[in-house]
C-alpha positions in Angstrom: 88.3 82.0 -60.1 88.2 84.4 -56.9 87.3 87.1 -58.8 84.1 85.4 -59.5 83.7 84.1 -55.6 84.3 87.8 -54.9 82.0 89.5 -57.5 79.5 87.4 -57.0 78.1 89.5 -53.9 78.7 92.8 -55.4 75.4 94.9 -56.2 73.6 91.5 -55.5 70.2 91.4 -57.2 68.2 90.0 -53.8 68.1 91.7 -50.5 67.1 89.5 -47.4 63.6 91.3 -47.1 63.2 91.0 -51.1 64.1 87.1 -51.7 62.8 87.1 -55.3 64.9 84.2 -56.1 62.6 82.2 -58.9 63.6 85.0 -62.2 66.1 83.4 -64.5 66.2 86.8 -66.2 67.3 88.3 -62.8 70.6 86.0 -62.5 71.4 86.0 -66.3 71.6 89.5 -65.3 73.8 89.6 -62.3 76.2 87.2 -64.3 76.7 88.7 -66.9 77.8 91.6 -65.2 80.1 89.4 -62.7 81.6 88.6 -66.0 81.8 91.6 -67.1 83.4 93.4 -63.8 85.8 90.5 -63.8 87.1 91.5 -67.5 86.8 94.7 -66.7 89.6 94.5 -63.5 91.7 92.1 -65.9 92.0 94.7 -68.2 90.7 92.5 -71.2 87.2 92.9 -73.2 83.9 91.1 -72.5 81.4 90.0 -75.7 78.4 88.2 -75.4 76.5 85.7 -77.9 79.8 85.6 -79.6 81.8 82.7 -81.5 79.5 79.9 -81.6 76.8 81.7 -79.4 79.1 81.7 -76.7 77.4 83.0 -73.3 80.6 85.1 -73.1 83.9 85.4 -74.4 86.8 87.1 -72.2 89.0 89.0 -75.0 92.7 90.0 -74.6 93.7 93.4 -76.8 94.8 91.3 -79.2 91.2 89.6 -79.2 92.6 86.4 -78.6 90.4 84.4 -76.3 90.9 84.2 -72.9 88.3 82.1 -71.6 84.9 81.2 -73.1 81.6 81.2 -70.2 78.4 79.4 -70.5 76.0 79.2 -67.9 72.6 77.9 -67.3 69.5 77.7 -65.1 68.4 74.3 -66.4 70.7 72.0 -64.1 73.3 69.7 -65.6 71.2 66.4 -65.2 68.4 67.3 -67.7 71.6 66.6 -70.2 68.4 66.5 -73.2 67.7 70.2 -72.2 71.3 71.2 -71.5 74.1 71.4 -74.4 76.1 74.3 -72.5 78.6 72.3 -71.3 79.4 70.1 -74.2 79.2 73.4 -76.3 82.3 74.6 -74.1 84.1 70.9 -74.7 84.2 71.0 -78.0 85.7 74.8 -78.0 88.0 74.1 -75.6 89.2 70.3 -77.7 88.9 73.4 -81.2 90.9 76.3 -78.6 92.7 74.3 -75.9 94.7 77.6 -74.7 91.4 79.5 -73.5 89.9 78.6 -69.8 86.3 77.2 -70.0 84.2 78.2 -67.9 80.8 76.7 -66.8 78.1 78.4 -64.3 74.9 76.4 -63.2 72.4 75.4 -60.5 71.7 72.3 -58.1 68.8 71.5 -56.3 71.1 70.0 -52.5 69.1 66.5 -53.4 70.3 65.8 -56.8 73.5 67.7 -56.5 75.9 64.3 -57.1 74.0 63.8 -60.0 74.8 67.2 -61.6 78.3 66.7 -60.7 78.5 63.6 -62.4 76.2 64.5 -65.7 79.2 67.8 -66.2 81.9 65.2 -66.0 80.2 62.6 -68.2 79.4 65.4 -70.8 83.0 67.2 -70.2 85.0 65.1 -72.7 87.8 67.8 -73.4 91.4 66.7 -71.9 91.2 70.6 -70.9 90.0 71.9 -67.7 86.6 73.2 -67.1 86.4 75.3 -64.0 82.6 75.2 -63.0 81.0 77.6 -60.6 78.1 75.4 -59.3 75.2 77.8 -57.3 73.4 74.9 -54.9 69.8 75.5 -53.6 66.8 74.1 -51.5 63.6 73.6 -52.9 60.9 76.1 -50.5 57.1 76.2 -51.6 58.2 76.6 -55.6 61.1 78.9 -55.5 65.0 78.2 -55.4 66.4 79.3 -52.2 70.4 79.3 -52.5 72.7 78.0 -50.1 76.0 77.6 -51.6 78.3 78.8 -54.6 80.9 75.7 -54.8 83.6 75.6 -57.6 85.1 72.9 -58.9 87.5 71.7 -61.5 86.8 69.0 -64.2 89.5 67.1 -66.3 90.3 63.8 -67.2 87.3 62.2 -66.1 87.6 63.8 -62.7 86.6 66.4 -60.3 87.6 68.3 -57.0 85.8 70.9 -55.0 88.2 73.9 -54.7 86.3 76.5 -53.1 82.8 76.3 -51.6 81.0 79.8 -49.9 77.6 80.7 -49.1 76.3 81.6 -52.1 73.8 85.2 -50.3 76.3 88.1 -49.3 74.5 88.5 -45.7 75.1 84.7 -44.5 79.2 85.3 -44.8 79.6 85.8 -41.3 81.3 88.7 -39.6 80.5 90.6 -42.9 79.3 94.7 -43.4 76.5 92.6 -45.8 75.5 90.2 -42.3 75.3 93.1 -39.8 72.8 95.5 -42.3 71.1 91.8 -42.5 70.9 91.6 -38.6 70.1 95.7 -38.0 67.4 95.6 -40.8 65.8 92.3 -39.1 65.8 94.1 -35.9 64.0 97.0 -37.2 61.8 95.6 -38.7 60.8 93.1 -35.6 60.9 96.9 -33.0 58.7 98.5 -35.8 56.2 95.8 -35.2 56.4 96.1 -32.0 56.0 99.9 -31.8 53.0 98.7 -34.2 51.5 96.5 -31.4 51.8 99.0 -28.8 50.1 101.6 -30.4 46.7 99.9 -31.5 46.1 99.6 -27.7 
């Protein structure tokens, strides 16, 4: 679990001047190789569209399963356009021993009602660990806000973690100050701009 929290803000695919936050393809991308980086410090093996057409499936040596990772940019609540979660229940009810992991989206407004469509559809007396990216709605584009983890079993849920979800809004971070210097720049460069139209 905190390698993902961690990983997530390694070679992020946005930068705050280039906030091109609406391509699905982008953050399939970026999680798959969070995944990947992940496996890769574990020292086990990462396969995708495996077993089932599993997202991904976290391999010991002994290719034994570790845990099995769907994710999706369709949020929970559209249940009729979403099957990844019940997809990971019924491996995990077939494969109890290997940790199920879930990563989606939440628009801030409807965000109970996600939580509650994953633990109506989780129906495994496992635990799903599910890595929840929330967001605001600007113009047409997803703008994120918050990468909150929880844990689902028994009909239940708890928050375990919660962290802003873009690598230059962690405060006192390298990632905030190249933010704040680049901002600055950019507002003296206009400036400079000004000044020399006169």
């Amino acid at each position: 679990m905190s390698l993902f929290n961690t990983l997530w803000f390694r070679d992020f695919p946005i930068t705050p001047v280039h906030t091109d936050f609406g391509r699905r393809a982008v953050w399939t991308t970026h999680i798959a190789s969070v995944i990947k980086q992940a496996a890769d410090l574990l020292g086990y093996f990462t396969c995708f569209e495996t077993g089932n057409r599993t997202d991904a499936v976290i391999q010991t040596a002994k290719r034994r399963s570790w845990a099995k990772i769907e994710w999706e940019w369709i949020q929970p609540r559209f249940e009729a356009r979403v099957n990844e979660i019940q997809k990971l229940s019924d491996a995990s009810k077939l494969d109890p021993e290997a940790l199920s992991v879930y990563i989606g989206y939440s628009d801030i407004r409807h965000h109970d009602a996600n939580l509650e469509s994953i633990q109506r559809q989780w129906t495994s007396s496992g635990q799903l660990i599910a890595f929840v990216i929330q967001f605001e709605i600007r113009g047409r584009t997803r703008h994120f806000t918050q990468l909150r983890t929880y844990a689902f079993r028994g009909g239940e849920f708890r928050l375990l973690r919660k962290q802003e979800a873009l690598p230059w809004n962690v405060k006192d971070t390298r990632w905030q100050l190249v933010a704040t210097a680049a901002r600055l720049e950019d507002s003296g460069a206009a400036e400079l701009g000004d000044g020399d139209d006169e």
